[in-house]
C-alpha positions in Angstrom: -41.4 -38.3 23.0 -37.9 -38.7 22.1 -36.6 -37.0 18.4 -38.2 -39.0 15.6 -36.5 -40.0 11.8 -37.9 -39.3 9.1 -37.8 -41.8 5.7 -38.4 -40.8 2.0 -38.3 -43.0 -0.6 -36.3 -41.9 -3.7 -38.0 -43.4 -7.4 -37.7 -42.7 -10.4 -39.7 -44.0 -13.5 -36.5 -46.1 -15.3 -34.2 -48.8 -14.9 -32.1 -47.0 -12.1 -32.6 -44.3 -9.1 -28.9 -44.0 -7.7 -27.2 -46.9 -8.5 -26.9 -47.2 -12.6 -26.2 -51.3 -12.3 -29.8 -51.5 -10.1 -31.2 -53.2 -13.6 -28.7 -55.5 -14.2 -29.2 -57.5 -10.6 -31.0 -60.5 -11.2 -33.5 -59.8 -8.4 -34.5 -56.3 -10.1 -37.6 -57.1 -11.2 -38.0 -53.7 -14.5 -41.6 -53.6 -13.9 -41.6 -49.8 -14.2 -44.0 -49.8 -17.1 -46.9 -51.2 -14.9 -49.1 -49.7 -12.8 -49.9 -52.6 -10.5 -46.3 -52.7 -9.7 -46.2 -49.1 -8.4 -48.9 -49.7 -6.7 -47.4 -52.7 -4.3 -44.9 -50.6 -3.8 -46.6 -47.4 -2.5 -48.2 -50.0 0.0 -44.9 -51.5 1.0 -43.7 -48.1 1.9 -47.1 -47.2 3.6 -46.9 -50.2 5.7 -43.3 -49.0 6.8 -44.5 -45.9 7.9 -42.1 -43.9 5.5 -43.0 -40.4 5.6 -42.9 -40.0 1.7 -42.0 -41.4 -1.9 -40.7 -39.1 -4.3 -40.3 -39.1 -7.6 -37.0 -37.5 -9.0 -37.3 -37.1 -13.3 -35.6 -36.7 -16.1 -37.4 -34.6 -18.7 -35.0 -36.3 -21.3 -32.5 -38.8 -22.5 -29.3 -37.4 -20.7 -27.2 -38.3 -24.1 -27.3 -41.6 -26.0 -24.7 -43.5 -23.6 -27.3 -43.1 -20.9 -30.2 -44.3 -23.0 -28.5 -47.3 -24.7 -27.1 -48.5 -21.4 -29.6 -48.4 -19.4 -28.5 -45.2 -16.9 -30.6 -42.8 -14.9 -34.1 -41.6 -16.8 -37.7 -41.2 -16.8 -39.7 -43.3 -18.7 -42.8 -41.9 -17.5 -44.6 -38.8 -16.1 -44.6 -39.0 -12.4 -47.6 -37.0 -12.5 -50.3 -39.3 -13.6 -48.0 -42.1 -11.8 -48.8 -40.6 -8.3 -52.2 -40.2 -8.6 -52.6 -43.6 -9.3 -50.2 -44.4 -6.3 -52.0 -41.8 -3.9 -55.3 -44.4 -4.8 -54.3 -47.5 -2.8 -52.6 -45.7 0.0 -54.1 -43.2 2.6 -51.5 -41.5 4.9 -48.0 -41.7 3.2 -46.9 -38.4 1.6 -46.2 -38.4 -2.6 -43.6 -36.1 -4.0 -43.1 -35.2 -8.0 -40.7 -33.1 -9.5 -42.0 -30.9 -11.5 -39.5 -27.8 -13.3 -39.6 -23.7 -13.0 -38.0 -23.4 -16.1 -40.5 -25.0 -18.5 -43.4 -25.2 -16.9 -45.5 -22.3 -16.3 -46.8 -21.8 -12.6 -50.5 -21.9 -13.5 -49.8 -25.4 -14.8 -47.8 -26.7 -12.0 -50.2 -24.8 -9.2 -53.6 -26.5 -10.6 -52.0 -30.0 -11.5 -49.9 -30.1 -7.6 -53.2 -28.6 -6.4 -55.2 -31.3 -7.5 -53.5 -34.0 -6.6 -53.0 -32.6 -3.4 -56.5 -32.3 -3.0 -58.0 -35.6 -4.1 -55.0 -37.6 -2.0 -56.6 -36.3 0.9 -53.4 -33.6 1.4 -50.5 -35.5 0.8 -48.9 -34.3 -2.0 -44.8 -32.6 -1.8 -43.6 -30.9 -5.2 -39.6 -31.2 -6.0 -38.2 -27.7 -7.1 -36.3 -28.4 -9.8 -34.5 -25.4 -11.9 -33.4 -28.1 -14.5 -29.2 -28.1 -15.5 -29.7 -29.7 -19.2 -29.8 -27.9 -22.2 -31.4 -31.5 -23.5 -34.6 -30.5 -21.3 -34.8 -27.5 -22.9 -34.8 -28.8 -26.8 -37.6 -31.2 -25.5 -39.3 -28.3 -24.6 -38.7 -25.7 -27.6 -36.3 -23.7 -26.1 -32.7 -23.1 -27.9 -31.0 -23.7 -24.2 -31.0 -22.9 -20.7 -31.0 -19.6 -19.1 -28.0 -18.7 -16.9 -27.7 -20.4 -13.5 -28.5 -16.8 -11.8 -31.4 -16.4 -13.7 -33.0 -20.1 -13.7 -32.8 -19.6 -10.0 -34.6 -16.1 -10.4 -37.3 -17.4 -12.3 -37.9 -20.8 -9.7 -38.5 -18.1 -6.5 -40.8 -16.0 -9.1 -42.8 -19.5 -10.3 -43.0 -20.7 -6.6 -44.1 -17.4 -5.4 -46.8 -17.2 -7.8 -48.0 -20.9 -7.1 -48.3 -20.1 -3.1 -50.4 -17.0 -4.4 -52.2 -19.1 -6.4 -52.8 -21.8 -3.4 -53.3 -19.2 -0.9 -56.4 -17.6 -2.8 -59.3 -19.3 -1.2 -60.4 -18.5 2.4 -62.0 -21.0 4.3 -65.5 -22.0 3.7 -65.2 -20.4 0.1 -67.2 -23.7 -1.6 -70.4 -23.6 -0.3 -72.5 -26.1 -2.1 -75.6 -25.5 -0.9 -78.7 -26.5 -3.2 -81.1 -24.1 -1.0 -79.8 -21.0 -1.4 -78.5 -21.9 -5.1 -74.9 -20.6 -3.5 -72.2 -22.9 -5.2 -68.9 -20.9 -4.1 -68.8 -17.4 -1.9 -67.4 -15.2 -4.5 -65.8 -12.7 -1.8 -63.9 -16.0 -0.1 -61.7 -16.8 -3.6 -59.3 -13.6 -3.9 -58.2 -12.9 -7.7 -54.6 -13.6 -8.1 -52.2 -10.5 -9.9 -48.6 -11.0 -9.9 -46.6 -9.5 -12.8 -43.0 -10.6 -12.5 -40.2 -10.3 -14.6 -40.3 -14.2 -15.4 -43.6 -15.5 -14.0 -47.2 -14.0 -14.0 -50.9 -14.8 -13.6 -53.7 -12.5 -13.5 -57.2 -14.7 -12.6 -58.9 -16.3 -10.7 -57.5 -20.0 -9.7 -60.2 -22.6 -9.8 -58.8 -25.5 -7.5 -60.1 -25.7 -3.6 -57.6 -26.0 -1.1 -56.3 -30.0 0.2 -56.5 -30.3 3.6 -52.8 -29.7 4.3 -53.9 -26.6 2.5 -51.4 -26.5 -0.2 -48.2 -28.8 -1.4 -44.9 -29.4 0.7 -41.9 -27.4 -0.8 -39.1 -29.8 -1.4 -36.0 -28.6 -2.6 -32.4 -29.9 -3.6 -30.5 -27.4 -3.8 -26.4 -27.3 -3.1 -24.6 -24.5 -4.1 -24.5 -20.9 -2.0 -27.9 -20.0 -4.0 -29.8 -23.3 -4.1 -29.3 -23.2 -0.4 -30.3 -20.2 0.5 -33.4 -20.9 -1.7 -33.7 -23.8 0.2 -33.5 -21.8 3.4 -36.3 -19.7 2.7 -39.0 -22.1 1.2 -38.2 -25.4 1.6 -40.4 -28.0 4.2 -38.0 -30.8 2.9 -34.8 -30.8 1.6 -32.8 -33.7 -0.1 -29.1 -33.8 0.1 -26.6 -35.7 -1.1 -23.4 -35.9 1.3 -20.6 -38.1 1.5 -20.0 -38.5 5.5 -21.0 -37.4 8.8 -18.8 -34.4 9.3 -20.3 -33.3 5.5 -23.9 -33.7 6.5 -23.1 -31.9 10.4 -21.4 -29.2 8.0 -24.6 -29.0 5.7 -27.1 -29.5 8.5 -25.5 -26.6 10.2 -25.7 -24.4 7.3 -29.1 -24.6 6.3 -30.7 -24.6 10.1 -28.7 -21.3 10.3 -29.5 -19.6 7.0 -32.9 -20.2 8.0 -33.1 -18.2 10.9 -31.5 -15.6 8.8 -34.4 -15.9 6.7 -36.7 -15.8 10.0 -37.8 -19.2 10.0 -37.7 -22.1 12.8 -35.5 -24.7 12.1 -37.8 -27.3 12.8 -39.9 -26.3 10.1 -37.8 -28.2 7.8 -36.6 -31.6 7.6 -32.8 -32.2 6.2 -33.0 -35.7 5.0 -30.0 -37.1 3.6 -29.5 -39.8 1.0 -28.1 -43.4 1.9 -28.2 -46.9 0.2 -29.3 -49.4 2.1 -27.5 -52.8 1.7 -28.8 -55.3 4.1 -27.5 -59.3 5.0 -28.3 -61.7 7.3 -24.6 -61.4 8.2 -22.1 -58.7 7.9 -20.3 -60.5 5.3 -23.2 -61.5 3.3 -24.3 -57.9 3.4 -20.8 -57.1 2.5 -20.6 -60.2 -0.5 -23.8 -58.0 -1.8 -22.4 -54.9 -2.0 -19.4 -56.3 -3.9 -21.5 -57.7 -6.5 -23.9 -55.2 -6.9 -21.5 -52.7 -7.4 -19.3 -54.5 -9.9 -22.5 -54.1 -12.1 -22.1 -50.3 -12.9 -20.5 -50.1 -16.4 -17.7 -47.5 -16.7 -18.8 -45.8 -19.8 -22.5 -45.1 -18.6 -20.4 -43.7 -15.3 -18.9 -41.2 -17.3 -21.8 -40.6 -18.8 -24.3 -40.5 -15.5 -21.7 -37.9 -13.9 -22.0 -36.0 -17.2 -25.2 -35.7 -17.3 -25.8 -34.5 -13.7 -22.6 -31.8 -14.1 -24.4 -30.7 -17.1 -21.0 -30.8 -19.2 -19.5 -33.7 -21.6 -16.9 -35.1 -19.4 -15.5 -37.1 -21.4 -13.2 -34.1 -22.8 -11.3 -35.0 -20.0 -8.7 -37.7 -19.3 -10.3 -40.1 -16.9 -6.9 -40.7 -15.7 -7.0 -37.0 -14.7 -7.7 -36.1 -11.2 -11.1 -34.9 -10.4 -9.7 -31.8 -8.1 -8.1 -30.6 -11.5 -11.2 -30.8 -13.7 -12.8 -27.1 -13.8 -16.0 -26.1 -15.4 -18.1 -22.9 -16.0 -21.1 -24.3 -17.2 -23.9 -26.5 -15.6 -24.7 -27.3 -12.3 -22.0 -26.4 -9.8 -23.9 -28.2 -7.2 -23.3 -31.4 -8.6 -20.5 -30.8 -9.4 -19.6 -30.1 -5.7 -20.9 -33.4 -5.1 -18.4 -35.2 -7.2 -15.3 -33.2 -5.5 -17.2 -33.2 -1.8 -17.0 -37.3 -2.1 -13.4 -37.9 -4.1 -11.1 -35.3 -2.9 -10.2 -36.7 0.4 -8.8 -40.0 -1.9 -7.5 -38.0 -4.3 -9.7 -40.4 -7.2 -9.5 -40.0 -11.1 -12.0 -38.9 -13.3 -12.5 -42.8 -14.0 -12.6 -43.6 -10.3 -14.9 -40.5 -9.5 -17.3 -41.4 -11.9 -17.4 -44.9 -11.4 -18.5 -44.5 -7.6 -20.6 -41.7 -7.9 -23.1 -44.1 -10.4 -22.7 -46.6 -7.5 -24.4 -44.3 -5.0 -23.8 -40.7 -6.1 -21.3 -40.5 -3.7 -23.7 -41.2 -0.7 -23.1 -43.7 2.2 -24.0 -47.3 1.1 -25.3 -48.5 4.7 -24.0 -51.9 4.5 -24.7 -55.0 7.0 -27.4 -56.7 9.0 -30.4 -55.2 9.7 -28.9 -54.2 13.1 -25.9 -52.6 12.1 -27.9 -50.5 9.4 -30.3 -49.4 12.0 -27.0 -48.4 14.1 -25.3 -46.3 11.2 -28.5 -44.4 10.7 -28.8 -44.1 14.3 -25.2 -42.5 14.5 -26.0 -40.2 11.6 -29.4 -38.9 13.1 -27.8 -39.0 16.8 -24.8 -37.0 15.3 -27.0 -34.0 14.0 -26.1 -35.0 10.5 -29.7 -35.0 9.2 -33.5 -35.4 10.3 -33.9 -38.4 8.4 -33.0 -40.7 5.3 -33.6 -40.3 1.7 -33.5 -43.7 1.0 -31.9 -44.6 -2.6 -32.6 -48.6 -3.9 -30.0 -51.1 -5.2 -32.5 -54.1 -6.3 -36.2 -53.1 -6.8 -38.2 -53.7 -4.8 -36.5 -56.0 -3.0 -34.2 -53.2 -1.0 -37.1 -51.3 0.0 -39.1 -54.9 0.9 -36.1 -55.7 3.2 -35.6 -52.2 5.0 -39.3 -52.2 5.6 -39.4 -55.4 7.2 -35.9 -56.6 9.2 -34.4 -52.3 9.9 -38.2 -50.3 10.5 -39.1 -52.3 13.3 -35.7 -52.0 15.1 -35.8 -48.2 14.5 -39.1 -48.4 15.9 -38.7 -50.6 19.0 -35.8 -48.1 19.9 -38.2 -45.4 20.0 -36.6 -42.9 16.7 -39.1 -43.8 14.5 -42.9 -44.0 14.3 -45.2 -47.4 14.7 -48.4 -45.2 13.1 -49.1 -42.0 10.7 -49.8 -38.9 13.2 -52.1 -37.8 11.0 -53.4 -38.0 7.6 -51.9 -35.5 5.9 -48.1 -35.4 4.7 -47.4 -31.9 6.8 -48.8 -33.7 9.6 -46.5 -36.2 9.3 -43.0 -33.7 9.0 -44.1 -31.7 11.6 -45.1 -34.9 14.3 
């Protein structure tokens, strides 16, 4: 069987997921507030055969520009959200985001573990390290530690979470009413890690999914995120601006993860696009126009801002974005920004403004033909293993990927017509 894609739907549980205007369009329907909605969706998805939906989140209101106008937030736990998701659906995978730096790894072990287990093993959690000093007033904390150190702490957390998960051997719950046995006390190892930022000394109570334990998804861009990546990640998201940038990225990660003795098969680069499909090329092309005229310049300044993790409006936006220089925040997004607006030399203002278009991903624009083409030339090219794929209208751009650009992809023989399995690992590794 020929080299198959891999799709991942990107959510969040607000107005917007990429695109900051996606609220505006008239065919954006804002039903994030009801369950029923989410639910339609998840089957939408599952009857594309996507691998996964993922839930990025925002712990907090980025600053007040973001919240008055409508940019990139979480209205809602994911958590609780996915479960209810996982109930209508049986085979496609469901990722959350949950944070190392505020949550502690008992928490995020028995609540992943849990929903892993009653979806049947489908269940992928997000590492986050978290880049806003916002998140961590929400949370009690005065601010953020330093990048080195957040980065510290997220390998201690995950570490102690796969201890955690690793803990029961198989056949440990018994349940047998004869012998009175409930679970074989010498098949559920006690778990003792001391670390410097993350411990647990116990026993953990949760039985193991049938995928075992979670998929490790990661985002990670700068030098350290990707060798963190490297090591433990199953699934990585990245955010590129063209081919030779995801070939370049691709490259990088496969080979830092034979440095860190792992196949590179064992994890799936999936890069994020923005699907924009017509029934002609210049329909397609009409929608893109309009829905990108939608994006308001203010909350652009403030999106980018809020994903640098510094107030850029201290800066001219007149100013070029090569010149703009920053200690503080995340330097991956940051990279982002530059990786996408160097090559045209763009402004702050200009920088901004396209990066809450698309975060400075590749709007795949056209019929459903040509769409299936550029994702073609990007897999075929060694650019990624699949697509993060990023909405413009809700649902509609997910309803009309599913139903005119799957079935191409799938006649051509790159992506699947059924599940492989039921479980999400299943499905990456198939």
């Amino acid at each position: 069987m020929s080299r198959q894609m891999h799709f991942v739907a990107f959510l969040m549980t607000g107005p917007t997921s990429h695109h900051h205007g996606m609220w505006r369009h008239p065919e954006t329907e804002n039903r994030f507030l009801e369950t029923a909605w989410w639910e339609t969706l998840a089957r939408t998805l599952e009857n594309g055969k996507f691998d996964a939906f993922f839930f990025a989140d925002a712990l907090s209101f980025y600053n007040e520009t973001v919240m008055a106008r409508g940019g990139q937030m979480s209205l809602l736990d994911p958590v609780p959200l996915a479960a209810a998701m996982s109930r209508v659906t049986e085979k496609i995978g469901i990722g959350v985001t949950l944070s190392t730096s505020f949550v502690p790894p008992y928490g995020i072990a028995r609540q992943l573990g849990t929903l892993d287990l009653l979806s049947g093993g489908r269940i992928a959690w997000n590492v986050v390290t978290s880049a806003s000093d916002r998140e961590a007033h929400v949370f009690g904390f005065d601010a953020l530690p330093p990048r080195a150190e957040r980065y510290d702490r997220a390998e201690e957390v995950l570490n102690v979470c796969l201890g955690l998960w690793s803990s029961w051997s198989e056949g440990a719950l018994v349940i047998d009413k004869q012998s009175g046995v409930f679970i074989d006390k010498n098949k559920v190892r006690p778990t003792h890690i001391d670390g410097k930022w993350a411990s647990t000394k116990g026993v953990y109570s949760v039985p193991p999914s049938a995928q075992g334990r979670p998929v490790i998804m990661q985002a990670g861009s700068s030098p350290r995120g990707r060798d963190f990546a490297a090591q433990y990640a199953e699934m990585i998201f990245t955010l590129q601006h063209s081919l030779s940038d995801m070939q370049a990225f691709y490259t990088d990660i496969k080979s830092r993860m034979t440095k860190a003795g792992r196949k590179p098969e064992d994890c799936a680069i999936l890069t994020s696009v923005d699907p924009i499909i017509g029934e002609t090329e210049a329909i397609a092309r009409e929608k893109q126009e309009y829905i990108n005229s939608l994006v308001d310049p203010e909350l652009a300044i403030a999106v980018a801002s809020a994903h640098v993790g510094v107030d850029l409006t201290q800066f001219s936006r007149d100013e070029s974005i090569a010149k703009i220089q920053v200690e503080a925040g995340s330097l991956g997004s940051l990279d982002v920004i530059m990786q996408g607006s160097k090559a045209e030399n763009l402004t702050l203002g200009q920088a901004t403004r396209r990066f809450a278009t698309s975060e400075l991903c590749p709007q795949v624009v056209g019929t459903p033909e040509s769409v299936a083409d550029q994702l073609q030339a990007y897999f075929d090219g060694n650019g990624c293993d699949g697509f993060i794929l990023t909405p413009t209208v809700m649902p509609g751009s997910f309803e009309d990927f599913t139903r005119s650009v799957v079935p191409i992809l799938q006649e051509r023989g790159v992506f699947r017509k059924e599940y492989p399995g039921s479980t999400l690992r299943d499905t990456l590794r198939a």
